[in-house]
N, C-alpha and C positions, 0 to 999 in steps of 0.2 A: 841656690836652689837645692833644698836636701833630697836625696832621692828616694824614692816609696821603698819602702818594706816589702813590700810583694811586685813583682814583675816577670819572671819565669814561669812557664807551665808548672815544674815541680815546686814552688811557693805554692801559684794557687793553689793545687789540688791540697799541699798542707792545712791553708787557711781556713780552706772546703769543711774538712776532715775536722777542725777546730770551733766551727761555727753553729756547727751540728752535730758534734761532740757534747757531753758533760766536760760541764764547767764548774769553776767555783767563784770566779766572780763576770760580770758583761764585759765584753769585746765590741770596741768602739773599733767601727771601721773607716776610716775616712779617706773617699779617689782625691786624684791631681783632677783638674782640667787637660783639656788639650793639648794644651803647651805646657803641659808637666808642672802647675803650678797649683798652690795647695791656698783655698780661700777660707779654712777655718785655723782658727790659732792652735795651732800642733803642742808650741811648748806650754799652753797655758792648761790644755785638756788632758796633756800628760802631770803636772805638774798637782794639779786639783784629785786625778782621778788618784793620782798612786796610790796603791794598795786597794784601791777601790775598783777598778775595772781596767782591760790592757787596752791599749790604745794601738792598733795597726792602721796603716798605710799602704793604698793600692794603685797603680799605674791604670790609668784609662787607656782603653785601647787592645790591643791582645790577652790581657791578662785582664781587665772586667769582663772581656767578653768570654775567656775561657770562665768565669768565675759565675758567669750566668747560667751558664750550661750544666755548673756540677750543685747549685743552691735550686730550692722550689723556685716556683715563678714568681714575681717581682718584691725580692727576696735580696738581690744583690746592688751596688754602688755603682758609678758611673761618672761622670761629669764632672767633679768637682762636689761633687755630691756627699754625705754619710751619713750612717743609720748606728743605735746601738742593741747590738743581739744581748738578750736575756741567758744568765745560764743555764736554762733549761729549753730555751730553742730550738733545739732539736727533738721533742719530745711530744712538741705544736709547733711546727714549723712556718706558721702564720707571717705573712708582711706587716699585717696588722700591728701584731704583739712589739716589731720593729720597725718605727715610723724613719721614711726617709727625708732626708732636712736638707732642704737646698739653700745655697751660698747666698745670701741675699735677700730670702725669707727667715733664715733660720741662723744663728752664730753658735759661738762654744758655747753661753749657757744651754742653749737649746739640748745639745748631748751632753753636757754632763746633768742637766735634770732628768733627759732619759734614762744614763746608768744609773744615777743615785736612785729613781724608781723601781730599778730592776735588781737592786744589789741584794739577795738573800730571800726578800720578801717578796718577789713577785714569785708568782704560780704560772702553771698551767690555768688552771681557776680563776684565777683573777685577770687574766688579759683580754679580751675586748667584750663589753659591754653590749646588752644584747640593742641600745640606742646607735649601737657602730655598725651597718653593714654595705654590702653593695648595691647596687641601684639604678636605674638609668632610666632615660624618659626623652624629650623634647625640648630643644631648646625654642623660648617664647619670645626672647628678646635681651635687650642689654638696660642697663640702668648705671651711675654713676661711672658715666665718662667710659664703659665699658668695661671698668674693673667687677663686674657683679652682674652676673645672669642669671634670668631666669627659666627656672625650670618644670614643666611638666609631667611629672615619674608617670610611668606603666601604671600605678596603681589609682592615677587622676589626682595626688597632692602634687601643690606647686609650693616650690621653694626654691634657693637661690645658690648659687655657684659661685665659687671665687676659684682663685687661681693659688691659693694656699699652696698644693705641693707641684707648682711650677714652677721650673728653672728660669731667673728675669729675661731674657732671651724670646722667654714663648709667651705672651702678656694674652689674656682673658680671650681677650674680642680676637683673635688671630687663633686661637685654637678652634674658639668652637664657631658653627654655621647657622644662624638665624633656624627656625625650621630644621634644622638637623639634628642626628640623635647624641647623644652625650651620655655615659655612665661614668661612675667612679664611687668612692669611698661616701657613705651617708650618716654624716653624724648630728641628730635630733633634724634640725632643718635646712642645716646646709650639707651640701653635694659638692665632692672634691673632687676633678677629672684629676686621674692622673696619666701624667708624660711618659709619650714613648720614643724607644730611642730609634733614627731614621735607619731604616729598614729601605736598602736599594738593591735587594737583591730581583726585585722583582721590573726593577728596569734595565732591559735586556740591551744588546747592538741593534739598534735599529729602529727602538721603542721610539712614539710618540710620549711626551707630556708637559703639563704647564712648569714656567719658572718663575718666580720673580725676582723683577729687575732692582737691585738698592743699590748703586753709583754704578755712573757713568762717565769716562773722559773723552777726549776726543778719539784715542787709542783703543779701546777696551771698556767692555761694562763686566760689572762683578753681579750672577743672579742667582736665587737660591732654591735649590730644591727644599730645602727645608731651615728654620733657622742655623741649624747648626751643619748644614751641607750649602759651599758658596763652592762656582763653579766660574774661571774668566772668561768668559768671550771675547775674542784678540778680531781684530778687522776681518779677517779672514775665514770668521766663525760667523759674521753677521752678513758675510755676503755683498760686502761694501766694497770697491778698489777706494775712491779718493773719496776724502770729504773727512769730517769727522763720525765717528760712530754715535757722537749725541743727536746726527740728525734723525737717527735711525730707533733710536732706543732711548727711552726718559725712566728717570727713577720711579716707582711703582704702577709699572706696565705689568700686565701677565700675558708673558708669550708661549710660545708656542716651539716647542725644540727637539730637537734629535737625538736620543742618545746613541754615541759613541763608547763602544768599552775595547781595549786590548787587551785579552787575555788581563793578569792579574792589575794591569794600569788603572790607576785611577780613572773616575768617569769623568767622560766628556761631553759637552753639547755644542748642536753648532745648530743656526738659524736656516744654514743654508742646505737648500731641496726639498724644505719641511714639506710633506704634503697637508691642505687644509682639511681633506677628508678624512687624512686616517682617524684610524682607530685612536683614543689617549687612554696610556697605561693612564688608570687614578694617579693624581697625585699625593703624596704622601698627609697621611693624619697625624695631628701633633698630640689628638691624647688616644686612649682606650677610648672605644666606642664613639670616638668622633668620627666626622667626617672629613674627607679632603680639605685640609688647608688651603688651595685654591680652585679656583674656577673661572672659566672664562666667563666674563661678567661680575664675578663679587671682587669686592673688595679686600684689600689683605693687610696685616698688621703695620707693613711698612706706610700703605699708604694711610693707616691710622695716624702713625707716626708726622706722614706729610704735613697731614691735616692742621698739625697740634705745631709746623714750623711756623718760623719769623715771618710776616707779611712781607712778597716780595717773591716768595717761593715760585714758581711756574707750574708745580702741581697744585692741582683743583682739591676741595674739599670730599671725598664718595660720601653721597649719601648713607650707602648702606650700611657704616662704621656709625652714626650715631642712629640707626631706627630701632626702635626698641619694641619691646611686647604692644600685641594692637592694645589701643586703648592707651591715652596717656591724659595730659593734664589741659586746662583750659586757657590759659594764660594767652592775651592777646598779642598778633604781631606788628610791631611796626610795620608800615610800607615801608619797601626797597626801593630806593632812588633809583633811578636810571642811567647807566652811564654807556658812555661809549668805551668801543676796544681802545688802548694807547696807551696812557700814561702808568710809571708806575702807581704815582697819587691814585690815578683811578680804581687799578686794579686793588689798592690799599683800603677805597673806600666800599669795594664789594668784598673785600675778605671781613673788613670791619660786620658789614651786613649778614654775611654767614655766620660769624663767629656767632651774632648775637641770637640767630635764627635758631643755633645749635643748643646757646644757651638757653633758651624758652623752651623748647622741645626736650630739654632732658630735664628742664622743670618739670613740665607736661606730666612727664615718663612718671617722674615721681610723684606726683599728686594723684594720677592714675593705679598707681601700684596702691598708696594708700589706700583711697578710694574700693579698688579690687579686694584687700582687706579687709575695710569693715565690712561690706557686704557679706566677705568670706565667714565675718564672723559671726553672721546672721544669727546661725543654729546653733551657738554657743550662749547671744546675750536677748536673742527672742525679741529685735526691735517689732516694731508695730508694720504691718505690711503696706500702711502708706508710705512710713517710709523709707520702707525697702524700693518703693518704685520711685518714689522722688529719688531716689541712689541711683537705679538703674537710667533713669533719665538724664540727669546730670552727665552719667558715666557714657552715655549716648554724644552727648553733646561733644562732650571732652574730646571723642574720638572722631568726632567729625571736624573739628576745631583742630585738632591733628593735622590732620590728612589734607584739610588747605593749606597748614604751614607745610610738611611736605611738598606738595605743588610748588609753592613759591618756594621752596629750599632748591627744587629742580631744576627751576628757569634760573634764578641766579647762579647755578653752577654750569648750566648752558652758556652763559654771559660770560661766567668769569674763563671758561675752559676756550670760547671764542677768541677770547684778546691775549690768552697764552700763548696759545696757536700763531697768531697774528704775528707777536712779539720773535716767537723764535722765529718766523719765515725772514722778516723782518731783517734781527739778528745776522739768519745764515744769509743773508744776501750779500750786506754789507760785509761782513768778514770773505765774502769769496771776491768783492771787489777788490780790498782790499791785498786779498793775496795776488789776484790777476795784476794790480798796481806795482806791488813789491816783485814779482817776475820779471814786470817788463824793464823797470830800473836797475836792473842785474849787470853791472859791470863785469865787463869781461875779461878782466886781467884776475891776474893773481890774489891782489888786494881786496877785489873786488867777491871773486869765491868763495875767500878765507871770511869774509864779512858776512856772507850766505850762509855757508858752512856753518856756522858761529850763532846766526838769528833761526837756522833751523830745527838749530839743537835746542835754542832757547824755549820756540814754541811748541816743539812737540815732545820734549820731555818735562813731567808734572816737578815741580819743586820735592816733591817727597824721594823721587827717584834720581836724583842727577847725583847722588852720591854713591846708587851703585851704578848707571851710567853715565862717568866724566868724561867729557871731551878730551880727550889724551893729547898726546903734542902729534902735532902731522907736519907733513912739507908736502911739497908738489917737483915729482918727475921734471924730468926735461921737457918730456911729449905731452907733460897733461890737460892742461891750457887750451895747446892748440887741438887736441881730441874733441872739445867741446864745441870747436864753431859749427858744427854740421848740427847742431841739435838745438830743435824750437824751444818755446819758452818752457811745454808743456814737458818735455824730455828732458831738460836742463832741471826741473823741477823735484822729476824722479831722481835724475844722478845725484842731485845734490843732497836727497835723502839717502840713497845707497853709499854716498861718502861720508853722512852721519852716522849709520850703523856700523862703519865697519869702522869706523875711528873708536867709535862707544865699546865696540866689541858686540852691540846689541847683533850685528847680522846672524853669528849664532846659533840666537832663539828664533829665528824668522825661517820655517819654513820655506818661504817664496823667496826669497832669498840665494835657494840652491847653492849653499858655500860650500867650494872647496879648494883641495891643493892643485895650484895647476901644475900639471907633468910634462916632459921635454915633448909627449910624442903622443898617439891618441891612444896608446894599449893601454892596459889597467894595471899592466907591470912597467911600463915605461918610468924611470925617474921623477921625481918632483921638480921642480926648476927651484935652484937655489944659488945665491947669487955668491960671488966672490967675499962681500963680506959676512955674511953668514946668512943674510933676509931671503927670507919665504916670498915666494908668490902666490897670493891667491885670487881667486876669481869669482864673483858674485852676482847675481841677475840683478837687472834695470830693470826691464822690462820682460814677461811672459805673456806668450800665446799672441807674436805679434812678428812681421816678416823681418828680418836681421834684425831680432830684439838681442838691446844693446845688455854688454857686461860692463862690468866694473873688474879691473887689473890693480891690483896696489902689493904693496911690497910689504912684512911685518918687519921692524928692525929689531936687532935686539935689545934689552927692555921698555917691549910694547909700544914703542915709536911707528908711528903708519904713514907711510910714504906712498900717494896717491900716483901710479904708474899711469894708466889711460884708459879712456870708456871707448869699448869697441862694438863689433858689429860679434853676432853670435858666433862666426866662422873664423874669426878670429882669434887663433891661439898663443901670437906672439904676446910677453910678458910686457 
């Protein structure tokens, strides 16, 4: 990974000073992403431009964001993002004259056609077209699978939207809101929003607002204030003691959260104490002039995404992800078979039925949009006024012809979200029998622990993680064993979690957990207990907020060997 050219405050302000400077030939600027990684071909842009334009590199992060602050407004790099400034830049300090090229829409020819336009022969005079300006209007609806919206401007033309200068991350239908307002960049008849970077300054300690949910395990769900803001929720953020956190929380839900801030700490959220009445900070907009990205009740990009998975999926289709401008196309629907909740075959033959539903309807969409065209074209090509209203009729029709499929798109997604339901209750019952089963079979020897020990680690850590949390080598005390006969199925269940974390090293990261050294005596300056051959004692919570809730005693050896001492009673300080 080579590392950016600019990354210091005193960089920036250089690069500042250079951008908006005279020049003698463009200044290609190109950010890292996130993780410090550069998606446009660096040695190809350097290679082609030489002598033609310089080629810099910029750190995302404190130094774009200083680098926003000292350029006009959206004027600077970002994300993985880059633009190329003309040598007279500074003299019309326009974004325009500097178009931003994202990773994935845009590659290295994309900027080196920008320099080679700028090299000598661009103007002040010559940069944006008086068919280039800004804009903003109404969004009417969506059209082709949602990459293409339409739009309403202020001034009553309607024309259409694409997601041209969006980062892949933020897709069409997930920026903007049905009914909601939209601006950006206006060239002849299409309308560009463009991306803003997430702004959480304005969510406070204590704020309300929505998040969505995109993976869940049994552990922890990951949910986003914004595509490019993911936040974990850990069990103890959703409010959950036992069970899994999938009971609780499904991949493209919008909830409802807390924000947590500590001083300069990253943000936090947690599920638990939300109140349902407060106030909700907005949740954040992904372009200029949009609207919230979420709402309780619309749907959101991910669950567009859901929509468009393998049959089989347990999320439903939203409607609101395929309804497009009123008025669509005529195209008749099959009837939908009827099925019951249960099988996956079943639920396979009502996603088959949506799918097809979806696909008629965004024919519809399109025969409507035509349709709204020629009409539009009326005053241009002077058809005869009958049949302008044999148009209007038809276009009548069309939209009533809609709005049945609609209906029937809504019952079958009542049906299908029914036997989802069904499936997971289903699902978690069996799996809690199952583990009540595996409890009670619990041998109580050593053999028998070290066997527990071993299937607890298996099912509660995800395969992605057991290589930073390994099961390390353990033994068992003299007294450990028999520390356990006093304890039901239900508390045997915890220890032998609190013996998994602390073998993993996971206890740590847990909070609830309360780890620490135990000391010879109850002062705060009292000793640690260490034993003759050099191992630590430490001591970790079973059980909180419960009468003699039990600890956990284990011994560290030297290199990271965990030798399980005894599960005691809270008052108990012996090692």
């Amino acid at each position: 990974m080579s590392p950016a050219d600019v990354s210091t405050a005193a960089e920036v302000e250089a690069l500042a000073a250079r951008v908006l400077g005279r020049r003698d030939r463009p200044l290609v600027l190109v950010s890292t992403d996130a993780e410090g990684l550069f998606h446009f071909d660096l040695s190809r842009l350097r290679t082609e431009l030489d002598g033609i334009a310089d080629v810099v590199t910029i750190e995302t992060g404190s130094a774009s964001r200083d680098l926003e602050h000292l350029l006009p407004p959206k004027t600077h790099v970002f994300g993985g993002a880059g633009r190329s400034y003309p040598p007279d830049f500074g003299d019309a300090p326009e974004w325009a004259r500097s178009p931003l090229r994202f990773p994935g829409h845009a590659d290295a020819d994309d900027l080196i056609d920008d320099a080679m336009g700028q090299t000598g022969r661009r103007t002040v005079e010559s940069a944006p077209t008086a068919s280039i300006r800004r804009a903003s209007g109404i969004v009417q609806g969506f059209v082709a699978d949602g990459t293409v919206a339409i739009v309403r401007l202020d001034d009553g033309t309607t024309v259409t939207a694409t997601g041209a200068l969006l980062p892949p991350e933020i897709p069409l239908i997930a920026a903007l809101v049905e009914g909601g307002p939209v601006s950006g960049i206006l060239d002849e008849l299409e309308l560009h929003p463009e991306p803003l970077a997430p702004d959480l300054l304005a969510l406070v300690d204590g704020a309300h607002t929505l998040a969505l949910v995109v993976k869940v395990t049994d552990l922890r769900a990951t949910v986003q204030l914004h595509p490019r803001v993911s936040v974990v929720l850990r069990r103890r953020d959703v409010d959950i003691d036992e069970g899994p956190v999938s009971d609780v929380l499904h991949v493209g839900d919008v909830i409802r959260v807390r924000v947590r801030r500590d001083g300069d700490a990253e943000i936090g959220l947690s599920c638990v104490d939300v109140d349902p009445d407060a106030a909700l900070t907005p949740p954040l907009a992904l372009v200029a002039g949009g609207a919230p990205w979420l709402s309780e009740g619309r749907s959101s990009a991910a669950s567009a995404r859901d929509a468009a998975a393998p049959a089989g999926s347990d999320a439903p289709v939203p409607a609101s992800e395929t309804s497009g401008p009123s008025g669509s196309s005529g195209s008749s629907v099959s009837p939908v078979s009827p099925v019951s909740p249960g099988s996956p075959g079943e639920d396979l033959a009502r996603r088959h039925d949506l799918n097809a539903l979806s696909s008629e309807v965004a024919a519809a969409r399109r025969d409507i949009l035509a349709l709204t065209n020629l009409v539009a074209r009326g005053g241009r090509s002077a058809p005869e006024s009958s049949e302008l209203e044999k148009l209007r009729a038809e276009n009548e029709q069309l939209r009533a012809n809609l709005a049945d499929e609609r209906a029937e798109r809504a019952k079958v997604e009542a049906r299908l979200a029914d036997a989802s339901q069904d499936r997971r209750e289903a699902g978690r019952a069996l799996r809690d029998a199952r583990r009540a089963a595996e409890r009670a079979h619990v041998d109580p020897t050593a053999d028998g622990i070290r066997i527990e020990i071993e299937r607890t680690w298996g099912n509660r850590t995800a395969p992605g993680e057991r290589e930073r949390w390994p099961l390390r080598e353990f033994s068992f005390g003299p007294a450990f064993i028999d520390s356990l006969d006093a304890l039901d199925e239900n508390q045997l269940s915890k220890a032998v979690r609190a013996c998994v974390d602390a073998i993993t090293g996971r206890d740590r990261e847990i909070p609830a957990r309360e780890l620490h050294r135990l000391r010879s005596g109850e002062g705060g300056d009292d000793p640690y207990v260490v034993r003759s051959d050099g191992a630590r004692c430490w001591r970790s919570s079973i059980e909180q907020n419960a009468p003699g809730a039990r600890r956990l005693h284990y011994w560290e050896l030297a290199g990271g060997v965990i030798e399980l001492s005894r599960v005691v009673h809270h008052d108990d300080t012996r090692p």
